[in-house]
C-alpha positions in Angstrom: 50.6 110.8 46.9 49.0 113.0 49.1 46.4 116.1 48.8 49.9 118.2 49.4 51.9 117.5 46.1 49.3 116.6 43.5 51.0 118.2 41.1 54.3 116.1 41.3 52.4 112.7 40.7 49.5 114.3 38.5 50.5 114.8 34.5 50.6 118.5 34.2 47.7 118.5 32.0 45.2 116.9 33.7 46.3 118.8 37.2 45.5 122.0 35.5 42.4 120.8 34.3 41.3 119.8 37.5 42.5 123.3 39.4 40.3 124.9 36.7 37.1 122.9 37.6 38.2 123.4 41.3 38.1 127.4 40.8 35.3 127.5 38.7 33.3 126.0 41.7 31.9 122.4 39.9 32.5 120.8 42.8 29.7 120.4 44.3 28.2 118.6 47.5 31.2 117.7 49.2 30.8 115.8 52.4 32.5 113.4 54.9 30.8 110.3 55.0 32.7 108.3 57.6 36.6 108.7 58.8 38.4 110.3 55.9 36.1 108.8 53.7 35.1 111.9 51.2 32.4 112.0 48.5 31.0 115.0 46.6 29.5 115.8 42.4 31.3 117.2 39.9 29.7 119.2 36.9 31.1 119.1 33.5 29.8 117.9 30.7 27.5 115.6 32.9 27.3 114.8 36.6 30.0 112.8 38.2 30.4 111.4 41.4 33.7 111.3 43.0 34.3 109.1 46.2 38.2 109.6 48.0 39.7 107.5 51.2 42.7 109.1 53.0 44.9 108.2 55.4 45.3 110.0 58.8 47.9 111.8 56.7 45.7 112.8 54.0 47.7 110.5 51.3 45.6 109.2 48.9 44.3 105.6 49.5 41.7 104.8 46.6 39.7 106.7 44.7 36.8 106.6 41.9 35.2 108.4 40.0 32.1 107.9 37.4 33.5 109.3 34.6 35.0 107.1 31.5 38.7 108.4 31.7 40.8 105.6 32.1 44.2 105.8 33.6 46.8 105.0 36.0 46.5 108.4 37.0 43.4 111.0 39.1 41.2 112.1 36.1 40.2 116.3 36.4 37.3 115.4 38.4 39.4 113.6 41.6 41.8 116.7 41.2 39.1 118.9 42.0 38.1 117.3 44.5 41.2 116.8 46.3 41.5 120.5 46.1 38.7 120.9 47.6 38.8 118.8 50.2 41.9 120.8 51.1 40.7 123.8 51.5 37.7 122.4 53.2 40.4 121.4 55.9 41.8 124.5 55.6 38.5 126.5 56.4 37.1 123.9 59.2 39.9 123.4 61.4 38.4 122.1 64.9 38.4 124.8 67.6 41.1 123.6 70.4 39.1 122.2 73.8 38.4 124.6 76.7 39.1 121.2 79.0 38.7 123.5 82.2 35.6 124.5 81.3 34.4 121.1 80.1 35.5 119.4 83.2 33.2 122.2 85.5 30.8 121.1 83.4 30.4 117.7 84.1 28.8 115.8 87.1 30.2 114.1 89.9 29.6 110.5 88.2 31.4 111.5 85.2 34.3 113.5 86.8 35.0 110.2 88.6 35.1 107.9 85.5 37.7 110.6 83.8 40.0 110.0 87.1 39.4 106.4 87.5 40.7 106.4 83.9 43.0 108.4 83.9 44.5 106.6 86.9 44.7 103.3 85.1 46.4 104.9 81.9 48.6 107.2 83.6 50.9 106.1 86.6 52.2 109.7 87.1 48.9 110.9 87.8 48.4 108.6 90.4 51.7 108.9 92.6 50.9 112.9 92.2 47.6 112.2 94.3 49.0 110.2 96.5 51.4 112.4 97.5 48.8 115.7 97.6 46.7 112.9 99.9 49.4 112.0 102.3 50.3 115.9 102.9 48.9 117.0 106.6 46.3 119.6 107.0 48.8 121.9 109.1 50.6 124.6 107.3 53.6 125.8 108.9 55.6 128.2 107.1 57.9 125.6 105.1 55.0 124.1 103.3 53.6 127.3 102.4 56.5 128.3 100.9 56.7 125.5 98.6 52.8 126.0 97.6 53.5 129.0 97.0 57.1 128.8 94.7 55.6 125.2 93.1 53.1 127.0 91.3 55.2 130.1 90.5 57.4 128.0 89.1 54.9 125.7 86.9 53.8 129.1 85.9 57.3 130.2 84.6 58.7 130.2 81.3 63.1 130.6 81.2 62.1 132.2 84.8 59.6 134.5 83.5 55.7 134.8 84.2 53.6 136.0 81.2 50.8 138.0 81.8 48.1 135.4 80.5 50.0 132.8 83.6 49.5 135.2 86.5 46.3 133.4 88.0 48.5 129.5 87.6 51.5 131.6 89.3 49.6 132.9 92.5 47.1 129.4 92.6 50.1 128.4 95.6 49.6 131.7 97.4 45.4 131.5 97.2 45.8 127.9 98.4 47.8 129.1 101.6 45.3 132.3 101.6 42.5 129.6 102.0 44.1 127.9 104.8 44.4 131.7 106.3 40.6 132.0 106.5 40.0 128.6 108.2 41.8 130.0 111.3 40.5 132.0 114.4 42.6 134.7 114.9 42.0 134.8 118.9 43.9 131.4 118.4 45.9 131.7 115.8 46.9 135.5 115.4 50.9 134.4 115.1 50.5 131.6 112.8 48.0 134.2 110.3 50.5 137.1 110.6 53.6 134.8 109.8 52.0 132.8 106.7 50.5 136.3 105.9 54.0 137.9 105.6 55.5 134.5 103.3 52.7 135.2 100.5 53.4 138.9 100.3 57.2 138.1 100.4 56.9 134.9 98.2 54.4 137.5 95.3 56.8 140.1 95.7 59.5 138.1 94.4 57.5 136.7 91.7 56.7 140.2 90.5 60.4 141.1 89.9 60.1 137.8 87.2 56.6 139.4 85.8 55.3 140.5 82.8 54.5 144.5 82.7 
């Protein structure tokens, strides 16, 4: 049984007597005490405390309550507060994680305990650095190109960019624009003015795949 479908393992009685305590607002002090362990008060004819433990799943594990009703069954009281436990979950679901954000956040110490962990737990993450390691400083006009089409590409959804993923597509071209500025252009005038024409060639032909 699960705070979904109540009402198919509830008599039909007692499920509408404990919908019309839930609307009527006598429950009262709901809270969370630990993991998906729920208590709150109950008003009626007297005060009665209800205490609920759920599964991840929000089925039904136990459940008590003070009052004498005896049955196999939820009395009105744990009916009312299953319903209001679910719209409790309803109301307070947790905001989703700016992780970006968190991560510019933190410290150097703690950024390197997140990687350190991350490369015990996740092999993938660790072949991707080495290979970004192993990479030469020099840019010639190959590499560039595949900066610059890798990230258009991560970017791209059924080959089209979205207008919220323009600054992931053009991250490849910025990293090769970077590059650009480290050079001296008494020194390096050809090799600016060749990887210069790539990133307008390689963002022109990401616009054609761009949102309006």
């Amino acid at each position: 049984m699960k705070l979904s479908n109540l009402d198919k393992y509830v008599p039909a009685k007692l499920y509408k007597r404990g919908v019309d305590y839930f609307e009527q607002n006598y429950v009262k002090d709901l809270r969370e005490d630990g993991p998906n362990r729920w208590h709150a008060i109950v008003s009626g004819t007297g005060d009665y405390h209800v205490s609920m433990l759920l599964s991840k799943e929000d089925a039904i594990l136990s459940s008590f309550c003070t009052c004498p009703f005896e049955s196999d069954s939820l009395c009105k009281h744990e009916v009312a507060v299953c319903l209001a436990i679910q719209e409790h979950k309803k109301e307070y679901v947790p905001a989703p994680v700016d992780v970006l954000s968190r991560l510019k956040e933190m410290k150097k110490a703690e950024l390197l305990e997140v990687l350190e962990d991350l490369l015990q737990q996740q092999p993938a993450v660790n072949l991707y650095l080495a290979e970004k390691f192993s990479e030469t400083a020099e840019m010639d006009e190959a590499k560039a190109r595949r900066m610059i089409r890798k990230s258009a590409n991560r970017a791209s959804r059924s080959g089209f960019i979205e207008w919220d993923r323009t600054d992931q597509a053009i991250e490849g071209a910025l990293e090769v624009q970077d590059y650009l500025d480290t050079l001296d252009l008494a020194q390096d005038g050809e090799r600016i003015i060749l990887l210069s024409l790539i990133i307008v060639h390689e963002c022109s032909k990401m616009l054609e795949k761009a949102d309006d």
